[in-house]
C-alpha positions in Angstrom: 0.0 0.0 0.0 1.4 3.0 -0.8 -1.0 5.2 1.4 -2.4 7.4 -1.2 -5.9 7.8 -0.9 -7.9 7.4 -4.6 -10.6 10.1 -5.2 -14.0 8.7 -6.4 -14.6 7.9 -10.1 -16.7 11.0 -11.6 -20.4 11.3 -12.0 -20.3 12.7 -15.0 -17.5 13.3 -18.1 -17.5 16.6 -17.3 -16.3 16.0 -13.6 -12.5 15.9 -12.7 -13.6 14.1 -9.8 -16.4 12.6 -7.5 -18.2 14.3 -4.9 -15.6 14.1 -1.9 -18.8 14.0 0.7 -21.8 11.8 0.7 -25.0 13.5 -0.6 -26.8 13.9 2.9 -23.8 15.1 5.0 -23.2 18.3 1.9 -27.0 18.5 2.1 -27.2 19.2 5.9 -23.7 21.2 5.8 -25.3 23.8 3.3 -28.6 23.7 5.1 -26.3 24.6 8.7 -25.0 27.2 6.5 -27.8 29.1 5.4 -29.3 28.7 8.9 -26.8 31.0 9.3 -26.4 33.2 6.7 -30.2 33.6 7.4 -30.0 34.5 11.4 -26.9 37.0 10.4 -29.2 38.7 7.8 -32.0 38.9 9.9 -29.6 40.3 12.7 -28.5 43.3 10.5 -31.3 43.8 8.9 -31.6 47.3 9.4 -28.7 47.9 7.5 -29.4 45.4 4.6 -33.0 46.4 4.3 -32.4 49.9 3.5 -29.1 49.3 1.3 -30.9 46.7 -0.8 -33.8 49.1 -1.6 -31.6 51.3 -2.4 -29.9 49.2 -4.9 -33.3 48.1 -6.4 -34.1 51.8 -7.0 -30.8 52.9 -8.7 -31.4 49.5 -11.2 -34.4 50.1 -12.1 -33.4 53.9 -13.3 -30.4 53.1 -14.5 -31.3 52.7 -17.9 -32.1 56.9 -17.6 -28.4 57.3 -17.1 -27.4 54.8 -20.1 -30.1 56.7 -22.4 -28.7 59.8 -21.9 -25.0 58.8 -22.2 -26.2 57.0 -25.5 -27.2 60.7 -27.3 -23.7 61.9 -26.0 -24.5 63.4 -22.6 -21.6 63.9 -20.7 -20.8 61.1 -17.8 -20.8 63.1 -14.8 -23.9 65.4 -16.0 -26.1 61.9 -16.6 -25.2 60.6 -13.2 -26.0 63.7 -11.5 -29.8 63.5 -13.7 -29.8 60.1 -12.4 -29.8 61.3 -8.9 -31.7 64.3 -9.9 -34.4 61.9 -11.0 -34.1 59.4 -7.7 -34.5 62.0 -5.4 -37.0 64.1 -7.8 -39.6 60.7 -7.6 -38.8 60.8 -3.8 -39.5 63.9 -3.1 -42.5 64.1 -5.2 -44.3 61.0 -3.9 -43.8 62.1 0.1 -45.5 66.1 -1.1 -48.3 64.4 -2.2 -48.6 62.1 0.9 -48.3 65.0 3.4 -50.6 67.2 1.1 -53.2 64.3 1.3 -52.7 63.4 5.1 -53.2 67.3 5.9 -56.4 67.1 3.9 -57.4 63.9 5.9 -56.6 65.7 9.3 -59.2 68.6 8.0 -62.1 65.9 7.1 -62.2 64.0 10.0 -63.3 66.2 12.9 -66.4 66.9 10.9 -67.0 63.2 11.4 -67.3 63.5 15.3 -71.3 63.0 15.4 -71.1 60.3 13.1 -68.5 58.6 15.3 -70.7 59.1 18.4 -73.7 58.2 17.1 -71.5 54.7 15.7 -70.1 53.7 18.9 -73.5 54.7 20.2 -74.8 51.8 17.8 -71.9 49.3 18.7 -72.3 49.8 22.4 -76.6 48.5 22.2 -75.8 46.0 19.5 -73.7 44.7 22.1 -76.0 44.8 24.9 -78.5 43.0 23.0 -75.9 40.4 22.9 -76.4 40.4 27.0 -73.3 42.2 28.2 -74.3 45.6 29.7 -72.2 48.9 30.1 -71.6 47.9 33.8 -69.7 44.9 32.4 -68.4 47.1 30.1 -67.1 49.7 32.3 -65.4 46.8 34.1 -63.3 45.3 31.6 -62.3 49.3 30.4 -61.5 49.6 34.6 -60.1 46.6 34.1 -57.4 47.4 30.7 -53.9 46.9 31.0 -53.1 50.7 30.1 -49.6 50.0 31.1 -49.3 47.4 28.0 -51.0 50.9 26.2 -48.3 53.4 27.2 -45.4 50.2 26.4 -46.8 49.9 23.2 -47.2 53.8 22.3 -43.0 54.2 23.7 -42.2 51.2 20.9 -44.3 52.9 18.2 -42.0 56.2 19.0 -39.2 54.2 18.6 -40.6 52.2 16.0 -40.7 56.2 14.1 -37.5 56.8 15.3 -35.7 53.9 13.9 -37.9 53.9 10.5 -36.4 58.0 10.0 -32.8 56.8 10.6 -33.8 54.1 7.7 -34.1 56.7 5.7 -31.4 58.6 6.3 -29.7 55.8 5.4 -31.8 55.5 2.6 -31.0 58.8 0.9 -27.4 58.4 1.5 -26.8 55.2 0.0 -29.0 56.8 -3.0 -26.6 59.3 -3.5 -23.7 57.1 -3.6 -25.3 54.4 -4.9 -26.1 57.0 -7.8 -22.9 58.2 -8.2 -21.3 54.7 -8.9 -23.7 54.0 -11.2 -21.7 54.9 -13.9 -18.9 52.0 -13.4 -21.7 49.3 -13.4 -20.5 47.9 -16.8 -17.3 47.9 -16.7 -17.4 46.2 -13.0 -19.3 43.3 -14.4 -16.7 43.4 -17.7 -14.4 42.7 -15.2 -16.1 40.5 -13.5 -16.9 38.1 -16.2 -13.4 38.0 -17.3 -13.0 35.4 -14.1 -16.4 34.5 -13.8 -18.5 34.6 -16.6 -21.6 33.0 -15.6 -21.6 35.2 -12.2 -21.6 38.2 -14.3 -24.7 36.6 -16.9 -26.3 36.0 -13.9 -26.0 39.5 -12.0 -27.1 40.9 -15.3 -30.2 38.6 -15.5 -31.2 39.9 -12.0 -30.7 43.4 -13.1 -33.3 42.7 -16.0 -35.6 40.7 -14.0 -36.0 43.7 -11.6 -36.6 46.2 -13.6 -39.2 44.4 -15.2 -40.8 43.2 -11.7 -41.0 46.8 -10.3 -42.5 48.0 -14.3 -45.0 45.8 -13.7 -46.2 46.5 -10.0 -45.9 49.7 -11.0 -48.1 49.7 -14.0 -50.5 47.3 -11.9 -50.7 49.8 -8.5 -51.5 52.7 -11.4 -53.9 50.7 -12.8 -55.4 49.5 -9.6 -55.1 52.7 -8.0 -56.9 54.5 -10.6 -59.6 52.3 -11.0 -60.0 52.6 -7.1 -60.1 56.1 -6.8 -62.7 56.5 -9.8 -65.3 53.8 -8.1 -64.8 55.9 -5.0 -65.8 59.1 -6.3 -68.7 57.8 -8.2 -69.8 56.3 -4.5 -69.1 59.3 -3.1 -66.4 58.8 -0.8 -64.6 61.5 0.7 -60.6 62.0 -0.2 -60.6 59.3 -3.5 -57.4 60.6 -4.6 -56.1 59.7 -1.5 -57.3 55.8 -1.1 -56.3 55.9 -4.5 -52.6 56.6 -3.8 -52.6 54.3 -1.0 -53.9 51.8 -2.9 -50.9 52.8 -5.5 -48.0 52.1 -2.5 -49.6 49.5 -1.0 -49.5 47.4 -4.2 -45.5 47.0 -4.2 -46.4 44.8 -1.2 -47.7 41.4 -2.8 -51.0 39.9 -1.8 -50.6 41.8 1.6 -51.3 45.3 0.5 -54.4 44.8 -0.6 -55.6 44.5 3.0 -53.6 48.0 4.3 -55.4 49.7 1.4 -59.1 48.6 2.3 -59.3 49.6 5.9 -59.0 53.0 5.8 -61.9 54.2 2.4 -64.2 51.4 4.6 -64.1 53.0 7.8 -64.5 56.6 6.2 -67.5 55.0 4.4 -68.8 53.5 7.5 -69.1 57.3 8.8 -70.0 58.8 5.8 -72.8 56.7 4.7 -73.3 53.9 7.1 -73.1 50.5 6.3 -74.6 50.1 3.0 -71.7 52.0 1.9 -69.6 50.4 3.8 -70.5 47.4 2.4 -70.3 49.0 -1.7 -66.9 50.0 -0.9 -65.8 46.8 0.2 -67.4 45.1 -2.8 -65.7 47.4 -4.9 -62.3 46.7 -3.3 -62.4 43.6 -3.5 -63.8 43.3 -7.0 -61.2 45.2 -8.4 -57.7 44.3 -6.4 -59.0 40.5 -6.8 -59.2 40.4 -10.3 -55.8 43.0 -11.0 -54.1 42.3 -8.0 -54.4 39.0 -7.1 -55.3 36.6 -10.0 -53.6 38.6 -12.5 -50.7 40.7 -11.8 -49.1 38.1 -9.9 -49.0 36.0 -13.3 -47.5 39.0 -15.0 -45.0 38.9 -12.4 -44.0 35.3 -12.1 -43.9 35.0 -16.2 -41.3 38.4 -16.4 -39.4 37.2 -13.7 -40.0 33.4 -14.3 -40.8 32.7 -10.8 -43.8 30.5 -9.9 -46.7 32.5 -8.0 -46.0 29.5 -5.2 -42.5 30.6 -4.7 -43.5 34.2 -5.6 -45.7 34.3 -2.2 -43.4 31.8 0.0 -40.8 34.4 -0.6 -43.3 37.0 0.3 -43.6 35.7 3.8 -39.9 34.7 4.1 -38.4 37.9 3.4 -41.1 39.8 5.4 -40.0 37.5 8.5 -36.4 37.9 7.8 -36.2 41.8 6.8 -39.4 43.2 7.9 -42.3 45.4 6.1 -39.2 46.3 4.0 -38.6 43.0 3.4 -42.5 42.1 1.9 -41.9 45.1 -0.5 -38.5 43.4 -2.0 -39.1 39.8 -1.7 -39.1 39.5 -5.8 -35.9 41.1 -6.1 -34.3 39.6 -3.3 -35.5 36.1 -4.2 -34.5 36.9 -7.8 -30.5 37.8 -6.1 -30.5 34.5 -3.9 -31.7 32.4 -7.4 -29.3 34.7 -9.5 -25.9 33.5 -6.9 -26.7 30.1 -6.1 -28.6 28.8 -9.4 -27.9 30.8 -12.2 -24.1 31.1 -11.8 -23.9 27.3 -10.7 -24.8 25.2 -13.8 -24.6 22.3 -11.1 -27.8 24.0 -9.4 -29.8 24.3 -13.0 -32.1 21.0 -11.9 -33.5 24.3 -9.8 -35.3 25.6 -12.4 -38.2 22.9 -12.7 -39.1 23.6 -9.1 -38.6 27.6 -9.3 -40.2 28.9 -12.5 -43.2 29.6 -14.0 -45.8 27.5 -15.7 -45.1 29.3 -18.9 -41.8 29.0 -19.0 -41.5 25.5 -18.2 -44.1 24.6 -20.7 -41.9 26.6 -23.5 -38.5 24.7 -22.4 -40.6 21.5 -22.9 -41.9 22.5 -26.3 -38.5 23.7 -27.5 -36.8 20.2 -26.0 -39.8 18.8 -27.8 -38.9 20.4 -31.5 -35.0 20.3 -30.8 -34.0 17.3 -33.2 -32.3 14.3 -31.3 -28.2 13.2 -31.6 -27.4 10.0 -33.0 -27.0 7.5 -30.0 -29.1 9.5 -27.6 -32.6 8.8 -26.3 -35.5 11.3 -27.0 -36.7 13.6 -24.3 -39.5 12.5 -22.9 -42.5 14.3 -22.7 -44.2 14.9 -20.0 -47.2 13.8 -18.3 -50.3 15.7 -18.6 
């Protein structure tokens, strides 16, 4: 014996070796290891929340910056439009949310009778139920309004910590902006060593700009329609629910229920419960049909993610990052997919489990058409 040890023979031709672990002990390895890659994320999450949004918003206005430099615009002048036109959209959408909330603040006080005269309503539809205001002066005498005061003190700091977000925000928009510019020639580089890497990271790029074009066109859509069936009700502030309905719509299948509370309980006091009730129809009608049956298609076929994953990534990332986190769980499912599938053509078998119906019915009709090498079996269709 000569005490050498002989590596495996390989899977596969293309293998300069066998695997050097069994399959179960590499499988529970890389599961330890996104355990925690996963707790450390979710530890600094304030930091990679707000530098990942950031980095979604410079992509998807990039292509401003590469128009521009296209029809000879210097470099430094289209970065500093880029910026201009980041912190332009910005500034623009948090006017018109101040300008709405101050009109909101002047509407509601008129609403004080209303309000009365509905807890007035609430209060004997419960007694008919057989609890009496003595019992319910008891359990108000009886309130934890220490729990009340903890939770105000976390909702201050809750503000607090959500304006240092955005400090960070803006800041890593400006710089984030300013590097812009190298983007191309850092992935140039980049694929010199690593060529897949660099397809990949450019495939992500794509995928996200065409994931926030399409919530975007959606939330106008939705939004619009929204405001329009409000005004015809006569609801007060439609513009308003509209926009909501506009912002909340970045957040998949979850937004829809921010965006319905507040038009309802303005109907509630404006017209009672029959338009209540319309406004709720309406709602649900509408962000049903755009929001939930089909924009989520649109989504999963630009992006070729299935609406499965497209949800369980919803939750995920919304557990792991936050509300910031439910707003970016496309994109940052679309990075995770872009590292450890696309650049790994030993990861590919990932793509039957991970893309959409379309997609996967294409790639079996194009297998289908694609003639077959002497020697080697047909593919198989399959079932169904």
């Amino acid at each position: 014996m000569t005490g050498r040890v002989e590596r495996q023979r390989p899977d596969s031709p293309g293998d300069e070796g066998g695997p050097l672990w069994p399959p179960g002990v590499t499988a529970t390895v890389g599961a330890a290891a996104a355990v925690a890659v996963v707790a450390g994320v979710r530890e600094v999450s304030w930091l990679v929340a707000p530098a990942f949004l950031a980095a979604v918003i410079v992509i998807t206005v990039l292509p401003v910056q590469r128009w521009l430099r296209a029809r000879g615009v210097p470099s430094w002048l289209a970065t500093t439009l880029l910026a201009g036109v980041v912190y332009g959209a910005l500034i623009a959408l948090t006017a018109v949310l101040v300008v709405s909330l101050a009109q909101l603040a002047a509407v509601l006080p008129r609403y004080r009778d209303e309000a009365t005269a509905l807890a007035d309503s609430v209060t004997r539809a419960v007694a008919d139920l057989g609890v009496d205001a003595h019992q319910l002066g008891g359990l108000a005498a009886g309130a934890d309004y220490g729990g009340l005061v903890s939770w105000t003190g976390d909702l201050v700091r809750g503000v607090s910590g959500a304006l240092s977000s955005l400090a960070l925000l803006l800041t890593l928009l400006f710089f984030l902006s300013m590097e812009a510019a190298g983007a191309r020639l850092r992935l140039a580089l980049l694929a010199e060593d690593r060529p897949r890497l660099a397809d990949a990271l450019r495939g992500f790029a794509r995928s996200t700009r065409r994931c926030v074009a399409v919530s975007t066109a959606f939330g106008l859509l939705t939004g619009l329609v929204d405001a329009v069936a409000l005004a015809l009700l006569g609801v007060p502030l439609a513009p308003l629910w509209g926009l909501l309905v506009f912002i909340t719509n970045y957040v998949p299948y979850v937004g829809f229920w921010i965006g319905i509370v507040p038009p309802t309980l303005l109907a509630l006091l404006e017209g009672g419960w029959h338009l209540a009730l319309a406004v709720a129809a309406v709602y649900t009608l509408v962000n049903f049909v755009l929001t939930l049956l089909i924009e989520p298609k649109y989504i999963g076929d630009v992006v070729d993610l299935s609406v499965t994953v497209t949800l369980v990534s919803l939750v995920f990332w919304a557990w792991v990052l936050g509300s910031v986190g439910a707003i970016l769980a496309v994109p940052l499912t679309l990075l995770v997919k872009a590292l450890l599938e696309d650049a790994n053509p030993r990861a590919r078998w990932a793509d039957a489990l991970l893309r959409s119906d379309r997609e996967i019915r294409a790639r079996s009709a194009r297998s289908r058409r694609e003639p077959t090498a002497p020697g080697l079996p047909a593919a198989e269709e399959p079932p169904g």
